[in-house]
Structure formats: structure tokens, C-alpha cells
PLY file of the C-alpha trace (Angstrom):
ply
format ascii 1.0
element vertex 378
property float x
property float y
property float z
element edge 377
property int vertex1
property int vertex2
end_header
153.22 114.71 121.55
150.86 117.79 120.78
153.09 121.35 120.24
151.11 124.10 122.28
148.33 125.45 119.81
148.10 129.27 120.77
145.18 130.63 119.47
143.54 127.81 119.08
139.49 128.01 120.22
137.61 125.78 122.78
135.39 124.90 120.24
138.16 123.58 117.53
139.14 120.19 116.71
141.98 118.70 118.44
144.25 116.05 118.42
144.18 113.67 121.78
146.38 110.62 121.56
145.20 108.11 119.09
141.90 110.05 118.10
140.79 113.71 116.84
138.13 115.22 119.20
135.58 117.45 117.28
136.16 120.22 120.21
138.46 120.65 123.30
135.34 120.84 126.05
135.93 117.65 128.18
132.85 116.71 130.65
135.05 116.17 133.79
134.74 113.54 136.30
132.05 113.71 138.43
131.03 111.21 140.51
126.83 110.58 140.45
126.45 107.57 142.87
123.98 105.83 140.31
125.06 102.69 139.84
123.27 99.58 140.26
123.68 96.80 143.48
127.10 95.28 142.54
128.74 98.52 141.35
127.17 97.90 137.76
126.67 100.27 135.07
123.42 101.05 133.98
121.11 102.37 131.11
120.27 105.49 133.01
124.57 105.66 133.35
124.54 105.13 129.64
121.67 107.61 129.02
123.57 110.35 131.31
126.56 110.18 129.20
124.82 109.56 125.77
123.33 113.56 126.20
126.66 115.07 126.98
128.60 113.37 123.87
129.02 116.27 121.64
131.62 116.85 124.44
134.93 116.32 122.85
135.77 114.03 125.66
134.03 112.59 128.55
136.24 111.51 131.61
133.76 109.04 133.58
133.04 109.31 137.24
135.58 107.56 139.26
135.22 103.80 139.09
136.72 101.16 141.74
139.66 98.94 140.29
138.99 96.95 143.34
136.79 95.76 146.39
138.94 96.99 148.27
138.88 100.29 146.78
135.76 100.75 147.41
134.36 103.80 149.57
131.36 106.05 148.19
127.63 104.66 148.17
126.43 104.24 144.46
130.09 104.28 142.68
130.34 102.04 140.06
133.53 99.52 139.69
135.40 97.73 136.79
137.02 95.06 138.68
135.11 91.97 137.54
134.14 90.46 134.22
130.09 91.72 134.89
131.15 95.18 136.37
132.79 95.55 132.78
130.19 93.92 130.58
127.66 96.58 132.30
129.71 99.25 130.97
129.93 98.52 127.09
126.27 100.04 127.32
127.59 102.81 128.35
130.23 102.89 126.05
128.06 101.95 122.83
125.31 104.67 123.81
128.27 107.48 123.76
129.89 105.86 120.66
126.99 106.08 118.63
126.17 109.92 119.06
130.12 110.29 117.91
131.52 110.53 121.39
134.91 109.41 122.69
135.06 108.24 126.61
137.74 107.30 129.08
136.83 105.60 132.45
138.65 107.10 135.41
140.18 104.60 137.49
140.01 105.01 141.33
141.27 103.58 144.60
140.11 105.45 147.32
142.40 104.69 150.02
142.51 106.33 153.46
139.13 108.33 152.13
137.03 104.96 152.57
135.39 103.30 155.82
135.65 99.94 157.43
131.86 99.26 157.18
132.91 98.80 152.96
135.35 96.31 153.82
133.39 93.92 156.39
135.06 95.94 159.01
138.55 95.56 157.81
140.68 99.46 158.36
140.93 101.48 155.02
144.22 101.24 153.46
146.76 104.12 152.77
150.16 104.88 152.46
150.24 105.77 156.35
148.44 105.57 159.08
147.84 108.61 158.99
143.93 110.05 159.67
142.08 111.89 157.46
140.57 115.34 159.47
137.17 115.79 157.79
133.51 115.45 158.62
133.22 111.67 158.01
132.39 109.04 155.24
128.69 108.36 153.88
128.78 104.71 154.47
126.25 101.76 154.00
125.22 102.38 157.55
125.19 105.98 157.64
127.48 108.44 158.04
130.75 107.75 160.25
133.69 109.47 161.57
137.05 108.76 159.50
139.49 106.04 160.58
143.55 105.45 161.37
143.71 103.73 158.08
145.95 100.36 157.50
149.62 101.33 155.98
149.67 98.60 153.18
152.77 96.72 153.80
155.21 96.75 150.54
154.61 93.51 149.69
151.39 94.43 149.07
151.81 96.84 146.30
152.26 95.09 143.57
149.31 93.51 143.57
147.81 97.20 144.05
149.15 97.87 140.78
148.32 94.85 139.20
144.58 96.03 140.08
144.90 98.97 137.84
146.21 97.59 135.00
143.46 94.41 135.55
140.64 97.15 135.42
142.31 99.30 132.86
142.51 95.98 130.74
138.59 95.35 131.45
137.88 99.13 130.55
139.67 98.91 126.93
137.37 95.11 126.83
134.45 97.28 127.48
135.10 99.03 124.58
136.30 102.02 126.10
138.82 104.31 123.94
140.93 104.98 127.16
141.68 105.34 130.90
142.25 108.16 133.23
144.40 107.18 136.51
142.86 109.14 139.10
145.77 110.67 141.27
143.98 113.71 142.56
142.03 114.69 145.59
143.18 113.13 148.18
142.99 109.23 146.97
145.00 106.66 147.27
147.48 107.41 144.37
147.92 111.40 145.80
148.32 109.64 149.30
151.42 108.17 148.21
152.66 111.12 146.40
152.13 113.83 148.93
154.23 114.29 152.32
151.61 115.24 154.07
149.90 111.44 153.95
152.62 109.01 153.00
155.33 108.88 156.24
156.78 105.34 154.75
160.36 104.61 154.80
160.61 102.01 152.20
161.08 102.50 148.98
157.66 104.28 148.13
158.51 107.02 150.99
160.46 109.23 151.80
162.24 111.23 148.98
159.80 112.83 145.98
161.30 110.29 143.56
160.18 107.25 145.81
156.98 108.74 146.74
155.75 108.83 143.12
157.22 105.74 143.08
153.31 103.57 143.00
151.97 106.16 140.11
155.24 105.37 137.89
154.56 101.82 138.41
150.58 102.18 138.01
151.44 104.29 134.36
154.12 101.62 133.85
151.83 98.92 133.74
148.72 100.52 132.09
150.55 101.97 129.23
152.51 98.51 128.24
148.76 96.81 128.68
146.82 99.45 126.71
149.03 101.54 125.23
150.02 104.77 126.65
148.41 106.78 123.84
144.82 105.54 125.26
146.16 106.67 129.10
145.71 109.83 131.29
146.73 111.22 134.44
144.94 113.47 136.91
146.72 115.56 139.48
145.52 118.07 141.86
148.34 120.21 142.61
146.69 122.96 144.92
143.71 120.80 146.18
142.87 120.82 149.75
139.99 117.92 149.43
140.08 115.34 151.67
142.75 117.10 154.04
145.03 117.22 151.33
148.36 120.04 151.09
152.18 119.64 151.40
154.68 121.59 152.01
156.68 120.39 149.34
154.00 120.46 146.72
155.75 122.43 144.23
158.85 120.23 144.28
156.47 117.48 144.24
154.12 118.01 141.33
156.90 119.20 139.26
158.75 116.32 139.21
156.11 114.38 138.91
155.05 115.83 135.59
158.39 115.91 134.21
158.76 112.32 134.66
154.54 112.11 132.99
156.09 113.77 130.33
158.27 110.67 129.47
155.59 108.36 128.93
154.16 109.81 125.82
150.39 109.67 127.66
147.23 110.85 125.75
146.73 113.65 128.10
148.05 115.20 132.02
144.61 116.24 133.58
145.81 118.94 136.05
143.51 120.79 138.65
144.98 123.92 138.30
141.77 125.92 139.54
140.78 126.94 143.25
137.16 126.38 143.28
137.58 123.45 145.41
139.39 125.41 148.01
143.08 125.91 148.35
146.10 124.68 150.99
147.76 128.42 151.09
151.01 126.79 151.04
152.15 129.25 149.02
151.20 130.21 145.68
149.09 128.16 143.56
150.91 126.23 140.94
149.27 127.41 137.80
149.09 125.68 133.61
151.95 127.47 132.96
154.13 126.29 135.59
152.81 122.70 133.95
153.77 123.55 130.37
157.11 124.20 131.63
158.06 120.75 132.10
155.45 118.67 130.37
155.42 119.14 126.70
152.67 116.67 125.89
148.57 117.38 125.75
147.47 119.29 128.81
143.66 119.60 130.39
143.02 122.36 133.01
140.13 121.97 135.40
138.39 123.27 137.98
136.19 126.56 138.18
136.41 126.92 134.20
133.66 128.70 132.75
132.94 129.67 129.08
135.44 132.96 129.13
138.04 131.73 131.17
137.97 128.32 129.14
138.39 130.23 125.61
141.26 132.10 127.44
143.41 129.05 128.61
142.84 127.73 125.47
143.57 130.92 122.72
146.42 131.03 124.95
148.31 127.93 124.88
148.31 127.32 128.52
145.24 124.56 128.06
145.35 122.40 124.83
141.33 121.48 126.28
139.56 122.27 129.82
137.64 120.23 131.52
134.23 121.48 132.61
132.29 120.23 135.62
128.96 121.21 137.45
127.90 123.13 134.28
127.42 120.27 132.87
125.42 118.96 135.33
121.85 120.61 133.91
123.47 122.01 130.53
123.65 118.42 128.91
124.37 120.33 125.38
126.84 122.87 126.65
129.00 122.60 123.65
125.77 123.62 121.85
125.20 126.30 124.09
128.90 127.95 123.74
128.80 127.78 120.25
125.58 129.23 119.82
125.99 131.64 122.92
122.48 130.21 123.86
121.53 130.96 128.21
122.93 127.87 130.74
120.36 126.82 132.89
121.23 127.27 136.39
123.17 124.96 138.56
121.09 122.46 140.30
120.06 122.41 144.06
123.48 119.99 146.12
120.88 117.40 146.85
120.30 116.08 143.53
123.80 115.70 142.33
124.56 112.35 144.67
121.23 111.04 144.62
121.05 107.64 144.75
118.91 105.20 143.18
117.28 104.58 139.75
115.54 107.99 139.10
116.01 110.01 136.63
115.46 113.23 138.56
118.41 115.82 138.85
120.31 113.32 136.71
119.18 112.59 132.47
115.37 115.02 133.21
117.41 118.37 131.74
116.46 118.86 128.06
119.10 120.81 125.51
118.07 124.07 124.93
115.16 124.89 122.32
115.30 128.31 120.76
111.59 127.98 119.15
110.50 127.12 122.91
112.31 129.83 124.90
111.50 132.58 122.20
107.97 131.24 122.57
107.96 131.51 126.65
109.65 135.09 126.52
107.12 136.23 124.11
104.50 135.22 126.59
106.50 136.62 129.20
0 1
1 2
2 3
3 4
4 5
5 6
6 7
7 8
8 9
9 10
10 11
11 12
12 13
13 14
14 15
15 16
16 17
17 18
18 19
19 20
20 21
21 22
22 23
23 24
24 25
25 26
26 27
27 28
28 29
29 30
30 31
31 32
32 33
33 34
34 35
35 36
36 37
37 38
38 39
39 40
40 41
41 42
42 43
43 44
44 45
45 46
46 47
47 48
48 49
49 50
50 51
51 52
52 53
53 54
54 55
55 56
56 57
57 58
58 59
59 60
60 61
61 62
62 63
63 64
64 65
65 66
66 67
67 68
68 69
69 70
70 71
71 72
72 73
73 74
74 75
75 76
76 77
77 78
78 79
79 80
80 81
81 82
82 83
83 84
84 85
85 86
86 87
87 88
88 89
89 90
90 91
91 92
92 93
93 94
94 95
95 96
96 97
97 98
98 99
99 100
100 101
101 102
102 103
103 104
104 105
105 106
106 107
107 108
108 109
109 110
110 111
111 112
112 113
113 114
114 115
115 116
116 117
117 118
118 119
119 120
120 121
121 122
122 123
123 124
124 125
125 126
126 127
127 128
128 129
129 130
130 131
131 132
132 133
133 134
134 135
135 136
136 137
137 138
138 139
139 140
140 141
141 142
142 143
143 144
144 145
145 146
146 147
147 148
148 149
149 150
150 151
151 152
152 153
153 154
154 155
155 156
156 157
157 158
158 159
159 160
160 161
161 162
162 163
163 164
164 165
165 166
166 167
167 168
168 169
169 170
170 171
171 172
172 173
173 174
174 175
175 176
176 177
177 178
178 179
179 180
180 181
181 182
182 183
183 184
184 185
185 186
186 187
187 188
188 189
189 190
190 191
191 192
192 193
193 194
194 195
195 196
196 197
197 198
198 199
199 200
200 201
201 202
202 203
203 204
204 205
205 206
206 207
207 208
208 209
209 210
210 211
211 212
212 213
213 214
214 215
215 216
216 217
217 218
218 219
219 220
220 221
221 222
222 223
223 224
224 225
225 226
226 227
227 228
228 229
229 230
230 231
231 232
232 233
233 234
234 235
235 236
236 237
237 238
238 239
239 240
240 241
241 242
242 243
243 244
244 245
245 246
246 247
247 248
248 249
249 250
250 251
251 252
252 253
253 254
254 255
255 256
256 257
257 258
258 259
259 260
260 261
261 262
262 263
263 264
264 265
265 266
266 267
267 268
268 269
269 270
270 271
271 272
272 273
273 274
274 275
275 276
276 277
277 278
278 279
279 280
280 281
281 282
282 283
283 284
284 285
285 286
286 287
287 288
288 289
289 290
290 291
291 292
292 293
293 294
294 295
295 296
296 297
297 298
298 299
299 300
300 301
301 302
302 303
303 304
304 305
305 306
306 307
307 308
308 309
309 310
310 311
311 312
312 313
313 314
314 315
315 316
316 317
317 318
318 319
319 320
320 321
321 322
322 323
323 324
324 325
325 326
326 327
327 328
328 329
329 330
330 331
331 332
332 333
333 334
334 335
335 336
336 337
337 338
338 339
339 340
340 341
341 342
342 343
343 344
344 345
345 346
346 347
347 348
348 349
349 350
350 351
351 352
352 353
353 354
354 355
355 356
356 357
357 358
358 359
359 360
360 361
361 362
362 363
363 364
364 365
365 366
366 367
367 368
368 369
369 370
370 371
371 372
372 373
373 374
374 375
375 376
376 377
């Protein structure tokens, strides 16, 4: 495990499981909706990821660990043997510019549609609806569904899922996984009240309700090895109708018992740009360094300042940045050299489907000769 580093700065080497990372600036998850028919990884994919690799890390957009986790238009998967094969482009492209990257795993769960599933329900903890403004499906946008509670016999082959695609990621080449257990998908379904009503032994109590992560962890870290493994929570998140009373209870105890498994890293959402459930306070780093001793990543809303901050303070041992990265493919560059970000781009480009490179790899790093040319004309 990593001791707290206060003092340390964003831009300093760090150590992250079984590798040192030349800076603690991860490019968060973000998903794109540019893969190719079949869910495949592409050279576009690779080229995206190939300009942010001065990153310390890159966290991957989420990527299905099976059909039937399935739910956004464009999202790539990792649960077959071609899926996987697509991404050791990806992987090689970021490897070569001295990147490391983890793929995020993802199930969607009660967030997907029946029209991705040949018109089979969504499954979730519950049957419990999601209140939103629908799902972008093949056919169009749709209302949300009363998903299917997966019966318990069913769960084991859930998990069995994750550790198959974590398996295929480390094939890929990959130097690690992230288990997505944020925002409202199907891990977070089963470890928030407000979604999982169960009364078998994944519902109920806190400890049974994180019952399907612990297993999920369980099983990825004996496969892989639990220094090439991360978690992501999202603590305060309201996203997809997410917010329980018990939160606090919840998410403590559920990094506690994280903090057994010796993982590369606990990514936790700690920031309110995203919105907030106001079920009482937010739950903040701090409250996370408490009872998790091991590497920690804040995320959400971080900017240059506030990043430096978490960090020089101990709170953060790295934050993970978002959107900025979105048209600022050299923003490590950029905070080191205290060189202008170029401004966020317009909502419709970021999930634009489709093989263009437009709003996705067309931002160049920034040029000093070029913009001291163009204000000198100015």
C-alpha cells in the first residue's frame, strides 16, 4: 500500500500498484460511443488515447463484460476473443508513447433498454425503475423500463463475466482493470438501498448488499492480480436516479472492506459537478482516507488548482480529470508549462457516433511558436 504523500505535486511521479506513473493526472473515464459494429475497438480508439498518454494513467471508457450488459449506442465490449484482439491496438498505440492504461469494466444494468437485448427486460438488482428521461437505443430514444431482478442463481455467472473480460483485458495487453461501481450501474445497483430491495443474501443489510462487488474484486484480483485492479465508487452521485439514505454507512464500509484487498487504486467521485442527492453532506477524500489506507483517485469537477490542492495535501494520491481532456489532448503539457486550455467543446460532439474524427482525435497540442505568431497578428 502507498503511505499518504503530503506535499507531493500533480505533476510528480508516483507509485500505482505494480508500475511508477511519470505524473498523478489520470484521463478519467469517459465514454465516446466510437466503436466499431460489434463493439470493436478501433484505430481512431487507439489514436484518441495514443494523444492523451503523457497522462500518468488513462482509465478507458466503460466497456461491456457482456451482451447482456450492453446499453449505450457506440460502447465498445471485451467479452469475446475479437472484442479483445481489437483492443491490443489500442493498447500498443498508448504503450509506445510510454503510457500505462486500464480498461473499465461495465455492466449497465437497470440503465439499459430491451431493444439491446432482442426485447428481453434490463436486469438489476430490483425491479425497481429508473426515473430519468429515457435510454438512446438502436431505435431511438425510449422511456426506461421495470427492469428484470436477476434471480440468485444467476449471479455467479454475473461475476464470472467480469473476471472472463478482466482476463481478456490483461490478454489484450492491458496493464490493468477498473470495476466500474459508480453511477448508477449495475454494481452501485446492488450496493445502494435505494435500487437493490432483495432479500437474499445480496440484500438487505450493507454487508450483503456489497455482497456482488466483494465477489466481482474476489475473482478479478485471484485472476489478475489485485495489484493490476481498481475500483470506482460514486459516493454522492445522483446519475441515473441514484442516492440513499444510508450512503454514508454504505460507502464506508464498503471502502474499509476495499482496503483489504491490497487493489492498485479506489477511484472515488468525491466531486459534485455531476449533481448531488442532498442526503446530507457530501462524503468528501478525507472521509475516504479515514478508512482506506491504500492509493486513492479523486474525481469529478477537478481542475488544475483544485487538483494541485488534493494532491499537496494528501487527501488525493492522483485526480482524475475529465472533459478537459476532451480538446486539451496534452494537458499534462499544458499544466506544466502553464500554457492556455482550449475551451470545452460544444455537448454534441462528445457522443458522436461513427468513424469521424471530428470533436474526437482533430484537437492539436498546443504550439507556442504558433499562438505567439497568431497574437502577434492579433
Amino acid at each position: 500500500m502507498n503511505p499518504i504523500e503530503s506535499c507531493a505535486k500533480l505533476l510528480d511521479p508516483v507509485k500505482v500498484g505494480d508500475f511508477t506513473l511519470d505524473n498523478r493526472v489520470v484521463l478519467a473515464p469517459m465514454t465516446r460511443s466510437k466503436a466499431s459494429e460489434g463493439r470493436l475497438a478501433n484505430g481512431l480508439i487507439a489514436d484518441y488515447y495514443a494523444q492523451r498518454a503523457s497522462a500518468g494513467l488513462i482509465i478507458t471508457e466503460a466497456t461491456s463484460v457482456s451482451p447482456q450488459g450492453n446499453g449505450w449506442v457506440g460502447a465498445p465490449g471485451i467479452y469475446n476473443d475479437e472484442q479483445a484482439e481489437s483492443w491490443r491496438q489500442v493498447v500498443n498505440s498508448v504503450h509506445a508513447k510510454g503510457g500505462r492504461i486500464f480498461l473499465q469494466l461495465w455492466h449497465m444494468g437497470r440503465a439499459s433498454h430491451s431493444d439491446f437485448h432482442d426485447g428481453a427486460l434490463p436486469v438489476a438488482p430490483s425491479a425497481v425503475r429508473l426515473n430519468g428521461d429515457g435510454v438512446h437505443t438502436p431505435n431511438g430514444k425510449k422511456d426506461h423500463e421495470i427492469p428484470r431482478a436477476l434471480e440468485t442463481g444467476e449471479l455467479a455467472g454475473v461475476v464470472a463475466d467480469y473476471v472472463s473480460a478482466a482476463e481478456r483485458a490483461r490478454e489484450a495487453g492491458f496493464d490493468g482493470v477498473e470495476i466500474h461501481s459508480a453511477n448508477g450501474y449495475l454494481l452501485d445497483q446492488f450496493l445502494q438501498s435505494r435500487t437493490n430491495e432483495r432479500d437474499d443474501n445480496y440484500g438487505g443489510s450493507i454487508e450483503n448488499r456489497f455482497r456482488l462487488l466483494r465477489e466481482v474484486v474476489e475473482g478479478i484480483s485471484t485472476a489478475i492480480g489485485a495489484s493490476r485492479v481498481g475500483v470506482r465508487l460514486s459516493p454522492n452521485g445522483v446519475y441515473n436516479d441514484m442516492g440513499s439514505d444510508d450512503y454514508r454507512k454504505t460507502f464506508t464500509y464498503a471502502a474499509a472492506e476495499l482496503d483489504k484487498f491490497d487493489l492498485a487504486f479506489l477511484h472515488v467521485m468525491d466531486g459534485l459537478a455531476f449533481g448531488f442527492h442532498e442526503k446530507g453532506e457530501p462524503m468528501t477524500l478525507q472521509d475516504f482516507r479515514a478508512v482506506y489506507s491504500g492509493t486513492l483517485i479523486g474525481n469529478c469537477g477537478y481542475e488544475q488548482e483544485t487538483a494541485e490542492a488534493a494532491v499537496s495535501s494528501g487527501a488525493a494520491d492522483l485526480i482524475a480529470i475529465g472533459r478537459p481532456y476532451l480538446a486539451n489532448p496534452d494537458l499534462v503539457e499544458r499544466f506544466r508549462n502553464n500554457w492556455p486550455l482550449a475551451p470545452l467543446p460544444e455537448m454534441d460532439t462528445w457522443y458522436a457516433a461513427g468513424d469521424s474524427p471530428a470533436g474526437y482525435t482533430e484537437y492539436p497540442n498546443y504550439d507556442p511558436a504558433t499562438a505567439a505568431a497568431a497574437e502577434g497578428q492579433s
